[in-house]
PDB file of N, H, CA, C and O in Angstrom:
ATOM      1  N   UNK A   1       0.850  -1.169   0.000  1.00  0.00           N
ATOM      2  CA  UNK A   1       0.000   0.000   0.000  1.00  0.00           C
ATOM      3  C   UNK A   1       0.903   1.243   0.000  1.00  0.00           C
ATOM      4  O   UNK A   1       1.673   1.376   0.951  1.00  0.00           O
ATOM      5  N   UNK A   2       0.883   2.198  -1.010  1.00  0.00           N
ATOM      6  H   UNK A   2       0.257   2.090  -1.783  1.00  0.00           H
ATOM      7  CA  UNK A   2       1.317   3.537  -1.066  1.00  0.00           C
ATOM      8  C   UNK A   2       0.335   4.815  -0.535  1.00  0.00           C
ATOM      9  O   UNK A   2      -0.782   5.272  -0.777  1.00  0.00           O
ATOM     10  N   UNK A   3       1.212   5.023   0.135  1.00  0.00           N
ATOM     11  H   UNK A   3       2.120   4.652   0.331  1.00  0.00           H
ATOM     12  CA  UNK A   3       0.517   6.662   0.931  1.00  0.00           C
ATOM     13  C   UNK A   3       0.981   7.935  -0.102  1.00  0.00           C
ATOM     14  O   UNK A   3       2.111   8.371  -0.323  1.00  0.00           O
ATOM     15  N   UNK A   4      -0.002   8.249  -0.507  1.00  0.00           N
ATOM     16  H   UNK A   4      -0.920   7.895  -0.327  1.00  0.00           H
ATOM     17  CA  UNK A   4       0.123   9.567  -1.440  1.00  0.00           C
ATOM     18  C   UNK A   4      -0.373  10.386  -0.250  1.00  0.00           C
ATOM     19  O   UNK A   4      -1.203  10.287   0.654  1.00  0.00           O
ATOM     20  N   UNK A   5       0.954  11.623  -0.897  1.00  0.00           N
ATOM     21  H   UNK A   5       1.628  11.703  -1.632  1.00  0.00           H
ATOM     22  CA  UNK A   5       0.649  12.584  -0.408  1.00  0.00           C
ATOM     23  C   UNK A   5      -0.145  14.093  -1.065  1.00  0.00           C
ATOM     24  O   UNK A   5       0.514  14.735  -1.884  1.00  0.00           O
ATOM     25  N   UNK A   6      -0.887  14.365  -0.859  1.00  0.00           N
ATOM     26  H   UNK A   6      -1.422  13.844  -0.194  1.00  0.00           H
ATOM     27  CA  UNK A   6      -1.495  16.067  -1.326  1.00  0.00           C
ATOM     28  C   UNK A   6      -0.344  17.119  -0.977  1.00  0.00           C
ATOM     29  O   UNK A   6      -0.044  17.486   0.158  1.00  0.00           O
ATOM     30  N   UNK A   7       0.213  17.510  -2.116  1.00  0.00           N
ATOM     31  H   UNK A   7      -0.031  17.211  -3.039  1.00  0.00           H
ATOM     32  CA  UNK A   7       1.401  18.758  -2.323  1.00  0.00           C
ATOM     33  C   UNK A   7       0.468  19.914  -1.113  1.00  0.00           C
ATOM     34  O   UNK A   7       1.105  20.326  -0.143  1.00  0.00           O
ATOM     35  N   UNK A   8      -0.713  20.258  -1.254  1.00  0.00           N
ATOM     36  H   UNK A   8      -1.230  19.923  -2.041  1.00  0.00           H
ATOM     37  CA  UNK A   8      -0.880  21.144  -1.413  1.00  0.00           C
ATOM     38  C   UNK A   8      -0.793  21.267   0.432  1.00  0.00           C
ATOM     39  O   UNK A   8      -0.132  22.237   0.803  1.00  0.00           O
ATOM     40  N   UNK A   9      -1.257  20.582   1.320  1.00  0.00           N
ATOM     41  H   UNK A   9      -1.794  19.794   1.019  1.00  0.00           H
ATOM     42  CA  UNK A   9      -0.847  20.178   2.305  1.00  0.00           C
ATOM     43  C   UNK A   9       0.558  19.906   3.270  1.00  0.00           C
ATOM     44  O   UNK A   9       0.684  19.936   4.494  1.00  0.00           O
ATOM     45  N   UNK A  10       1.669  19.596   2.055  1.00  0.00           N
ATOM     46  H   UNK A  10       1.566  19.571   1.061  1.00  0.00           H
ATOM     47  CA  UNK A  10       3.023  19.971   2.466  1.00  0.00           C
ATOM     48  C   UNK A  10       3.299  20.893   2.393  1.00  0.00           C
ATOM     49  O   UNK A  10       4.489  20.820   2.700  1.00  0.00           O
ATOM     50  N   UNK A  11       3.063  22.037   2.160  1.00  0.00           N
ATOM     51  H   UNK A  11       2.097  22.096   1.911  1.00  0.00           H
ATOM     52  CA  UNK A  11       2.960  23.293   1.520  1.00  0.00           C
ATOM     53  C   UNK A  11       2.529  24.046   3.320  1.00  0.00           C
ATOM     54  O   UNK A  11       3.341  24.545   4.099  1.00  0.00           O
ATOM     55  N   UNK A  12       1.376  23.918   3.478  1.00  0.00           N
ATOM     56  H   UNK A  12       0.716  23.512   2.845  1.00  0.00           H
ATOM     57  CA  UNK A  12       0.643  24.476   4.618  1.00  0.00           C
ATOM     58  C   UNK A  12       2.118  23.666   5.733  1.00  0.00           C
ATOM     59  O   UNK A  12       2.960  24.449   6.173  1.00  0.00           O
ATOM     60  N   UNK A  13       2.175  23.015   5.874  1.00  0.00           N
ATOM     61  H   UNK A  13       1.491  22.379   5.517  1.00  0.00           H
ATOM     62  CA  UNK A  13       3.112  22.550   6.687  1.00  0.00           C
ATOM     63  C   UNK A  13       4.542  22.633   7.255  1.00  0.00           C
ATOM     64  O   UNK A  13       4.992  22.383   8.373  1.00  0.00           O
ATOM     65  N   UNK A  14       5.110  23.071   6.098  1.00  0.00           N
ATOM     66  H   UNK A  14       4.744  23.274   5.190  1.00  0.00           H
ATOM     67  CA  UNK A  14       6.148  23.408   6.017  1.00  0.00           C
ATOM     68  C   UNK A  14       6.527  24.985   5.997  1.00  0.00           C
ATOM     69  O   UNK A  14       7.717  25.288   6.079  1.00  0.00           O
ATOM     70  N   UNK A  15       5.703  25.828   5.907  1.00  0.00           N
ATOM     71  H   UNK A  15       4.736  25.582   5.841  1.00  0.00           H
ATOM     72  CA  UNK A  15       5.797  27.030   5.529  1.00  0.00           C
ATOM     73  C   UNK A  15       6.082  27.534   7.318  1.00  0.00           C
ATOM     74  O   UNK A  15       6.543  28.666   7.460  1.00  0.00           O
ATOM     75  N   UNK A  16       5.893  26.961   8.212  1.00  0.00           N
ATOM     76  H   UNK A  16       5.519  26.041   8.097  1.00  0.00           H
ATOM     77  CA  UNK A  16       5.808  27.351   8.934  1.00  0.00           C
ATOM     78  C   UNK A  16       7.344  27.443   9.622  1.00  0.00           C
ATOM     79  O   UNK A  16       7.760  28.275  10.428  1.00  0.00           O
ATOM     80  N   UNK A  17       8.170  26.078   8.905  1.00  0.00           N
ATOM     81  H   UNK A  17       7.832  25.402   8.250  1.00  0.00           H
ATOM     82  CA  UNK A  17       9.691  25.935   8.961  1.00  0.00           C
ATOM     83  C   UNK A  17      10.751  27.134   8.860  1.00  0.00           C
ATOM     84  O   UNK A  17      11.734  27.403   9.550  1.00  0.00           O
ATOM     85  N   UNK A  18      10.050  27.896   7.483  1.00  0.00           N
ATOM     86  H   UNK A  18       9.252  27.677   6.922  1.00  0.00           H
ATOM     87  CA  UNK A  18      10.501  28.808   6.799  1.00  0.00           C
ATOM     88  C   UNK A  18      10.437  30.327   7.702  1.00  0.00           C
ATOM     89  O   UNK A  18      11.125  31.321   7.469  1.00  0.00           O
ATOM     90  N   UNK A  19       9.712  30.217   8.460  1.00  0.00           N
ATOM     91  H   UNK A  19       9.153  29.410   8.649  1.00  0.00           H
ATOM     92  CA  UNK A  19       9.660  31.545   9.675  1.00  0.00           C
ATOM     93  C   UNK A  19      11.248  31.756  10.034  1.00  0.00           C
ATOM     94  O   UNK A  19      11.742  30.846  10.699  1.00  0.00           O
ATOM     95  N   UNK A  20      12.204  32.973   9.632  1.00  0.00           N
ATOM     96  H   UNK A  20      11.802  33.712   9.091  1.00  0.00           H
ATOM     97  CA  UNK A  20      13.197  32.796  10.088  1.00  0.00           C
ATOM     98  C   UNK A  20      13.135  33.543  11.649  1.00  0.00           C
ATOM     99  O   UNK A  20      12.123  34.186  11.929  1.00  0.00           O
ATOM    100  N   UNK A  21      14.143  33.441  12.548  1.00  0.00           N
ATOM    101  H   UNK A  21      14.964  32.918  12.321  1.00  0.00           H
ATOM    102  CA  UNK A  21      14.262  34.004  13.797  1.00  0.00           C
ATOM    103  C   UNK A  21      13.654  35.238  13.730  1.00  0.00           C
ATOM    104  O   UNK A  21      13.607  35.871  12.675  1.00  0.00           O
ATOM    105  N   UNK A  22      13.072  35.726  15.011  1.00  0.00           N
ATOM    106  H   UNK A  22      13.110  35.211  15.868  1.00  0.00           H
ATOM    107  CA  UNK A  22      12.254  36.986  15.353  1.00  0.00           C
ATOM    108  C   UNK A  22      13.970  37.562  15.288  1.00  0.00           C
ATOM    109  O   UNK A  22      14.823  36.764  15.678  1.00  0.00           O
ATOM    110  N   UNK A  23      14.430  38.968  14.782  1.00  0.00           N
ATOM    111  H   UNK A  23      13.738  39.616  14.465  1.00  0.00           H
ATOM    112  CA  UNK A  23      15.160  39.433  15.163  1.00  0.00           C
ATOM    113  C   UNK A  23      15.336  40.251  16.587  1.00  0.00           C
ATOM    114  O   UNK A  23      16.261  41.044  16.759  1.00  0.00           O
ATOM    115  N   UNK A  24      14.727  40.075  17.196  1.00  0.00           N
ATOM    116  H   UNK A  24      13.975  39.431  17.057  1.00  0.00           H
ATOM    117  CA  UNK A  24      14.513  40.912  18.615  1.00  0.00           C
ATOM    118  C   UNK A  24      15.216  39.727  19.760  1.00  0.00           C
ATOM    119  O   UNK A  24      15.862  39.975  20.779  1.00  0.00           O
ATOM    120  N   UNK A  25      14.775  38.185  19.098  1.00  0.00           N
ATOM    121  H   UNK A  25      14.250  37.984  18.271  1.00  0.00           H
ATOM    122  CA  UNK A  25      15.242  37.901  20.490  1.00  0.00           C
ATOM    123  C   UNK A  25      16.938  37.896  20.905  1.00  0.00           C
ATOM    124  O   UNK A  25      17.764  38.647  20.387  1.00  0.00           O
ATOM    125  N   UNK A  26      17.243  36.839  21.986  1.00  0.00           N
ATOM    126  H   UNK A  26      16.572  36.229  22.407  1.00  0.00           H
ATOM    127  CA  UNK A  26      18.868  37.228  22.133  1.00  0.00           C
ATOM    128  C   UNK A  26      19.480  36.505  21.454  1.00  0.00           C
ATOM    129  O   UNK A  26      18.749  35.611  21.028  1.00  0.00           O
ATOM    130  N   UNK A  27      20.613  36.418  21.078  1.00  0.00           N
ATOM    131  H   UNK A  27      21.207  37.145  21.424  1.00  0.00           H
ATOM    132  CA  UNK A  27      21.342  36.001  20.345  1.00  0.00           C
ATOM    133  C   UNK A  27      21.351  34.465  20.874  1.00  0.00           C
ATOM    134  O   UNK A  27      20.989  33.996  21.952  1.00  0.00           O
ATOM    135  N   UNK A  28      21.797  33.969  19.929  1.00  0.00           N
ATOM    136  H   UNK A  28      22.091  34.350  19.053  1.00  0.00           H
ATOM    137  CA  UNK A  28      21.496  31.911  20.412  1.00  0.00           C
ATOM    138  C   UNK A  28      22.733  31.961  21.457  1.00  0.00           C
ATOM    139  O   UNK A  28      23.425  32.958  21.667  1.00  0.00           O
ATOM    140  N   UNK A  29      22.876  30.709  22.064  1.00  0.00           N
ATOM    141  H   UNK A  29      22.314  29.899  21.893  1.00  0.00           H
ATOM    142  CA  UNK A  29      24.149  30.535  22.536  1.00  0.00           C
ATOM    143  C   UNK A  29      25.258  29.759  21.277  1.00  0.00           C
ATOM    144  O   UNK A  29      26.284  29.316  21.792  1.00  0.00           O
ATOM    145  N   UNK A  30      25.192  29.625  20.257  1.00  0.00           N
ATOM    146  H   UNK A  30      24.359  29.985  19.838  1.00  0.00           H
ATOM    147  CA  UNK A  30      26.379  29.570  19.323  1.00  0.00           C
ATOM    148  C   UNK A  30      26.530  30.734  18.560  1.00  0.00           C
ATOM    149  O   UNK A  30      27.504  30.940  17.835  1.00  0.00           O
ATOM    150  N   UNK A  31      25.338  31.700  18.748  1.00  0.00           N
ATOM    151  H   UNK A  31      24.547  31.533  19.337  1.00  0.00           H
ATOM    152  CA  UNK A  31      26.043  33.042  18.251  1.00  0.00           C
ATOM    153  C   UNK A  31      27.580  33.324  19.326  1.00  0.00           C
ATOM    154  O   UNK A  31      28.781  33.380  19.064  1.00  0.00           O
ATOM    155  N   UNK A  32      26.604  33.476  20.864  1.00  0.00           N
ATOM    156  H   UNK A  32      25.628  33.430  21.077  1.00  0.00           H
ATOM    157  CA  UNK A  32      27.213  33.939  21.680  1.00  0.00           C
ATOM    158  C   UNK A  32      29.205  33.384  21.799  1.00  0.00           C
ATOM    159  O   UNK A  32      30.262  33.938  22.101  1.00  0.00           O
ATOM    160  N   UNK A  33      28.800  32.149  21.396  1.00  0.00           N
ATOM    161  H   UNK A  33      27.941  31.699  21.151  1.00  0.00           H
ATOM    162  CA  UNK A  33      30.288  31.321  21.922  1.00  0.00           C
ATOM    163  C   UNK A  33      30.832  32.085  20.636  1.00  0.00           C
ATOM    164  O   UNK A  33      31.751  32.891  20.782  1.00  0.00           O
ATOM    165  N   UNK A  34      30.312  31.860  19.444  1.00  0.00           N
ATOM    166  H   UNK A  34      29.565  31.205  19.325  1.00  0.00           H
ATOM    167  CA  UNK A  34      31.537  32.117  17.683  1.00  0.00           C
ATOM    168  C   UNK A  34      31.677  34.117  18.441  1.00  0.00           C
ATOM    169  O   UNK A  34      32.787  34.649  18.470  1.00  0.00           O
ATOM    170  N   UNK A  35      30.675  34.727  18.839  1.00  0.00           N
ATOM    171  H   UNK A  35      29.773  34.295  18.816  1.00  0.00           H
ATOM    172  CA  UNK A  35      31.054  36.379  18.936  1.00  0.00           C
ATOM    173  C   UNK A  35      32.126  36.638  19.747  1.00  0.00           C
ATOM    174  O   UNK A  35      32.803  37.650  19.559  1.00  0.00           O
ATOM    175  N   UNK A  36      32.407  35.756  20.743  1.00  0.00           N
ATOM    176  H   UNK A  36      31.857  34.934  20.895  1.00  0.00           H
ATOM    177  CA  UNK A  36      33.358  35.288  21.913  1.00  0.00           C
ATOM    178  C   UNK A  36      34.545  35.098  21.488  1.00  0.00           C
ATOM    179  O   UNK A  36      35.521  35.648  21.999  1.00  0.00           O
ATOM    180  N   UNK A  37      34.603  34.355  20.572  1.00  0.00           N
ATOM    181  H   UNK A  37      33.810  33.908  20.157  1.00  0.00           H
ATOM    182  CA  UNK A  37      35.664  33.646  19.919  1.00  0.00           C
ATOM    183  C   UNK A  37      36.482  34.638  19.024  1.00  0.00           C
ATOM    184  O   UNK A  37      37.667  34.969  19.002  1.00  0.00           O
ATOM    185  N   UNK A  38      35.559  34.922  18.418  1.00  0.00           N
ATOM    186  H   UNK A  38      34.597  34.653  18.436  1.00  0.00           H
ATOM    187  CA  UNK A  38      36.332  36.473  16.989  1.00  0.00           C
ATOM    188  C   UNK A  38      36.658  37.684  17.953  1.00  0.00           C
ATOM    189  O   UNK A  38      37.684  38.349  17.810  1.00  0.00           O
ATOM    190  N   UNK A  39      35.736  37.930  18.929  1.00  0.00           N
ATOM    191  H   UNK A  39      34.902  37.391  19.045  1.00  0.00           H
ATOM    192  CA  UNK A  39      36.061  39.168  19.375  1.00  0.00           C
ATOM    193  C   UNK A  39      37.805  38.755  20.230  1.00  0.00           C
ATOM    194  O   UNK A  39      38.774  39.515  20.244  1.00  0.00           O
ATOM    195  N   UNK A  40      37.764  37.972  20.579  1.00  0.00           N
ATOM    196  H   UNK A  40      36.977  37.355  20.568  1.00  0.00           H
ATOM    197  CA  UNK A  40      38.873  37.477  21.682  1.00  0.00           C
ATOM    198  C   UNK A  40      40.019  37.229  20.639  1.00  0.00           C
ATOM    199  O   UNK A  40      41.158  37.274  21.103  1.00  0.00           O
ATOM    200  N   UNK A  41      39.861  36.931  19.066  1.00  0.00           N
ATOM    201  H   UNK A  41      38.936  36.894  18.690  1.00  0.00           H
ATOM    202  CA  UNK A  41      41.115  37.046  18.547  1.00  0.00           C
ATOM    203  C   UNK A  41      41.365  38.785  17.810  1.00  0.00           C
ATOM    204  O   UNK A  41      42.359  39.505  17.719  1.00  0.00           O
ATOM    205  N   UNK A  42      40.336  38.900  17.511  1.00  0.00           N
ATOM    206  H   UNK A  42      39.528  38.315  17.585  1.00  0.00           H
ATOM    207  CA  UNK A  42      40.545  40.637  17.097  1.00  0.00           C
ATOM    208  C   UNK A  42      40.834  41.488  18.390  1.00  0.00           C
ATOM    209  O   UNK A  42      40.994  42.691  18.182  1.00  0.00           O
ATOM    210  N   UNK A  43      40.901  41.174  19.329  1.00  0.00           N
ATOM    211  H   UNK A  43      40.771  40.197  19.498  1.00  0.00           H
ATOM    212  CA  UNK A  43      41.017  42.350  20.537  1.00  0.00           C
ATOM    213  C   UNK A  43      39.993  42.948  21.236  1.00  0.00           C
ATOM    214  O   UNK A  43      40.158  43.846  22.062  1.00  0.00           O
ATOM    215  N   UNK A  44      38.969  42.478  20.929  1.00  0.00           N
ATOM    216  H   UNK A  44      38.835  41.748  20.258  1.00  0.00           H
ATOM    217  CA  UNK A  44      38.049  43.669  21.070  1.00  0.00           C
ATOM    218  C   UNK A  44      36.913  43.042  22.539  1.00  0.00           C
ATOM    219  O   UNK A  44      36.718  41.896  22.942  1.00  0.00           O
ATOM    220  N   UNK A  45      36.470  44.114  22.919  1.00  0.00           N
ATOM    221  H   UNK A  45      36.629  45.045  22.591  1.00  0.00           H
ATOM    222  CA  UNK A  45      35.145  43.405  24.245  1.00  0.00           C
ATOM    223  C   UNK A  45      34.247  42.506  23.695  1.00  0.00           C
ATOM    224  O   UNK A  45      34.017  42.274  22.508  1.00  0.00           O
ATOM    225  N   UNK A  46      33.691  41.952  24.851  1.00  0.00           N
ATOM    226  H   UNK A  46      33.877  42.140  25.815  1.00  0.00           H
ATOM    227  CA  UNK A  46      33.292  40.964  23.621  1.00  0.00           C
ATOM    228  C   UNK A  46      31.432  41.462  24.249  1.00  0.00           C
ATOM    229  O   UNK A  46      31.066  41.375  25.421  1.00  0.00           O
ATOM    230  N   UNK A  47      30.584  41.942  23.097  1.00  0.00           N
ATOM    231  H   UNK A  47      30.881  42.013  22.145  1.00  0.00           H
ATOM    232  CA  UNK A  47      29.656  42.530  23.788  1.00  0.00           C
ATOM    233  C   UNK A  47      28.362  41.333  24.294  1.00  0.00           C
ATOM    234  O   UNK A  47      28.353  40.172  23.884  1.00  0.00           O
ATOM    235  N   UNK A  48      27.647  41.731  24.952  1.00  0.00           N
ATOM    236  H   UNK A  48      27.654  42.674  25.285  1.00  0.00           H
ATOM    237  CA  UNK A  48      26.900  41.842  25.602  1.00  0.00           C
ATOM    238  C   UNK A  48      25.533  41.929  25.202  1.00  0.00           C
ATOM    239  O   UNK A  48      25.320  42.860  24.425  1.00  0.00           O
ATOM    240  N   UNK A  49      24.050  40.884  25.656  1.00  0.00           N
ATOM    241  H   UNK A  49      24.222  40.128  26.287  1.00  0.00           H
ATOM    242  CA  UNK A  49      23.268  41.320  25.526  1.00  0.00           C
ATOM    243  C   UNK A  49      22.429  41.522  24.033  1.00  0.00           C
ATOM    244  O   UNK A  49      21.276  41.951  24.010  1.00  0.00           O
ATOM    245  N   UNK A  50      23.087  41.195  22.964  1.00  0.00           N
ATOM    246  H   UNK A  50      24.024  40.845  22.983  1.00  0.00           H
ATOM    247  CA  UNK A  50      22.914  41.652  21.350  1.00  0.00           C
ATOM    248  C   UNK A  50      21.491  40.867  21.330  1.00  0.00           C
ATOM    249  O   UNK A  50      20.936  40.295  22.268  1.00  0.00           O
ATOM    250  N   UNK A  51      21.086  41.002  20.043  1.00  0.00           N
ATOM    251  H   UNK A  51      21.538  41.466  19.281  1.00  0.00           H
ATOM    252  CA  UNK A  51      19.740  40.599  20.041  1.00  0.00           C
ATOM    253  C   UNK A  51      20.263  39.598  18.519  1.00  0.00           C
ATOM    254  O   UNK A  51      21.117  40.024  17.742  1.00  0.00           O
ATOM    255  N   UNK A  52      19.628  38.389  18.357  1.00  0.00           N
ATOM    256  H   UNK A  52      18.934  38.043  18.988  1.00  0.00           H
ATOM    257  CA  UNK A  52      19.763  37.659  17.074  1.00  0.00           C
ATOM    258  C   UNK A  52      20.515  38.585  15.870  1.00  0.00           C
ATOM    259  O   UNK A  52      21.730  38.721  15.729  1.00  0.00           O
ATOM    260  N   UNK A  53      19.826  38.967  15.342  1.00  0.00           N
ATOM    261  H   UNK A  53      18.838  38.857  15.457  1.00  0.00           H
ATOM    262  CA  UNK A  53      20.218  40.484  14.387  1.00  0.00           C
ATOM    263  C   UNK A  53      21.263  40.872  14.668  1.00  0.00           C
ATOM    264  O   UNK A  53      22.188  40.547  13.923  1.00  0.00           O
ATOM    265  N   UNK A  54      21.499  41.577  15.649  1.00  0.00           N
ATOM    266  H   UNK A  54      20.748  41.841  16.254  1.00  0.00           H
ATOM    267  CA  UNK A  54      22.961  42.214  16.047  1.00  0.00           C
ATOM    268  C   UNK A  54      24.205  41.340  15.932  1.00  0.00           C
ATOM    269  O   UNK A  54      25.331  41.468  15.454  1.00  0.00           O
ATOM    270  N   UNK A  55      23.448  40.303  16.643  1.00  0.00           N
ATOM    271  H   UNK A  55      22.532  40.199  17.032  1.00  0.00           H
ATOM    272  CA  UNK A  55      25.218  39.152  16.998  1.00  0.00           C
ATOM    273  C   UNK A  55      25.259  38.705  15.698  1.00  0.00           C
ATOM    274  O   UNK A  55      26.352  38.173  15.503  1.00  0.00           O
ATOM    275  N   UNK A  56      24.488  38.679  14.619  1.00  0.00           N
ATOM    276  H   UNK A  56      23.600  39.111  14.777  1.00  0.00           H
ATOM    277  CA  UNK A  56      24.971  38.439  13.225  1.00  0.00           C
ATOM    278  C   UNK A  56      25.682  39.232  12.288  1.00  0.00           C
ATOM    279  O   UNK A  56      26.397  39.033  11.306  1.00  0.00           O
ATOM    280  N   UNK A  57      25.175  40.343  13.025  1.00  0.00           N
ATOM    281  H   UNK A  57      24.595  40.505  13.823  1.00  0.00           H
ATOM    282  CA  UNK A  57      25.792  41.780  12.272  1.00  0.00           C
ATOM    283  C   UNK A  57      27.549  41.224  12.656  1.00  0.00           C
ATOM    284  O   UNK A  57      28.330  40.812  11.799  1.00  0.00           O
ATOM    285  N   UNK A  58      27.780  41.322  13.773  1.00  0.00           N
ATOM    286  H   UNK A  58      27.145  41.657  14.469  1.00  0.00           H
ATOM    287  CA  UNK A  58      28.843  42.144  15.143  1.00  0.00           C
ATOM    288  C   UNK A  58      29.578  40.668  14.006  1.00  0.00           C
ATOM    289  O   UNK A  58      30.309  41.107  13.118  1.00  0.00           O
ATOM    290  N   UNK A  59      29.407  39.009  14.014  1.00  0.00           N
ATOM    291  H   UNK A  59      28.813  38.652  14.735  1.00  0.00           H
ATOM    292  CA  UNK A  59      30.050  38.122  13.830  1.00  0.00           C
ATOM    293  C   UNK A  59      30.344  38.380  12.146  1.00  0.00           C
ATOM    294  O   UNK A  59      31.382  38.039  11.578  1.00  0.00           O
ATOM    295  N   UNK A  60      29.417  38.924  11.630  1.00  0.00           N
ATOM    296  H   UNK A  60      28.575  39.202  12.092  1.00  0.00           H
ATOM    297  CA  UNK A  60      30.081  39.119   9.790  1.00  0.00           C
ATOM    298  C   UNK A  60      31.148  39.946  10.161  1.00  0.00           C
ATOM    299  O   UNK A  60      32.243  39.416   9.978  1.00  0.00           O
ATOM    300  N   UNK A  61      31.175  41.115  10.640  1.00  0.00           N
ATOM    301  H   UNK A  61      30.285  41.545  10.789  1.00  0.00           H
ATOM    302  CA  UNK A  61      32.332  42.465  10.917  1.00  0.00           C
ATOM    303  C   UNK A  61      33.777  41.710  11.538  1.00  0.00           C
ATOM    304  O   UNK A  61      34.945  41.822  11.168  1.00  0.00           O
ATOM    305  N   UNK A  62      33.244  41.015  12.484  1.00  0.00           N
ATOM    306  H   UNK A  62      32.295  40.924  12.784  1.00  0.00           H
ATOM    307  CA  UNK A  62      34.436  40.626  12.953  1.00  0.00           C
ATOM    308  C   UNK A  62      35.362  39.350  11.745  1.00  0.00           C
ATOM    309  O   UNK A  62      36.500  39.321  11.277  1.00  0.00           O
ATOM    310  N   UNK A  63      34.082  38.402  11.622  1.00  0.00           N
ATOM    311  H   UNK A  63      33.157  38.426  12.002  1.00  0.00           H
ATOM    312  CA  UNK A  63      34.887  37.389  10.326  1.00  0.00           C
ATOM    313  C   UNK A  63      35.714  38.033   9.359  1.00  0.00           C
ATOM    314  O   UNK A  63      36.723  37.442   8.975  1.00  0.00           O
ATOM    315  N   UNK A  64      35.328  39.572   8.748  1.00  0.00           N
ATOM    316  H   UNK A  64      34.508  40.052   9.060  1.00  0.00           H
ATOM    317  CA  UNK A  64      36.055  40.211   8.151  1.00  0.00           C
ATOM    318  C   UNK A  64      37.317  40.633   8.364  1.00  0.00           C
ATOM    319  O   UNK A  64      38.172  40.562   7.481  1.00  0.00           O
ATOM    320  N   UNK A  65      37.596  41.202   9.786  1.00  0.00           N
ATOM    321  H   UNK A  65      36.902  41.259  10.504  1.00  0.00           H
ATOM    322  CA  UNK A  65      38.603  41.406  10.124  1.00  0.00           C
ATOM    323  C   UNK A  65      39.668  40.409  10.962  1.00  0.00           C
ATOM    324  O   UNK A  65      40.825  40.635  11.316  1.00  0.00           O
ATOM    325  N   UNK A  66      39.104  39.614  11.081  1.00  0.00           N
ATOM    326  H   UNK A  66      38.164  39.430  10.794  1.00  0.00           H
ATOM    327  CA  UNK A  66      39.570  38.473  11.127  1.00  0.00           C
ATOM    328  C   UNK A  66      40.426  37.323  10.257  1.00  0.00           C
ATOM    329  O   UNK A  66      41.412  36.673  10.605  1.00  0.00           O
ATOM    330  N   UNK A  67      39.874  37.316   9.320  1.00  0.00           N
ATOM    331  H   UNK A  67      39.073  37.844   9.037  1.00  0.00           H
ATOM    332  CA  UNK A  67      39.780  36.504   8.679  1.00  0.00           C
ATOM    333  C   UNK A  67      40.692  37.207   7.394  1.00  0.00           C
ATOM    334  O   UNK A  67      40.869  36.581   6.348  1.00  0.00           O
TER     335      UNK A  67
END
């Protein structure tokens, strides 16, 4: 016996996957550890508090100068 599936139903289902992060909340804790990490080889404080958004910002800037 084969279970067919209705596309139109994976669709409703999955879309919900696709929600990326609220930018408001705090940064994950593997933002936190990689922002830790770059800031501590560039020199710099290592901040505090960032919100998702930010610690992505702060970790591209630093990969740059880093890297």
């Amino acid at each position: 016996m084969t279970m067919q599936t209705d596309v139109s139903t994976l669709d409703k289902l999955d879309a919900a996957l696709d929600v990326p992060p609220d930018p408001r909340e705090p940064m994950s804790a593997t933002q936190e550890e990689r922002l830790r990490e770059l800031s501590e080889r560039a020199g710099e404080p290592v901040p505090e508090h960032l919100t998702v958004q930010q610690a992505g910002q702060r970790i591209e800037l630093l990969e740059a100068v880093v890297y």
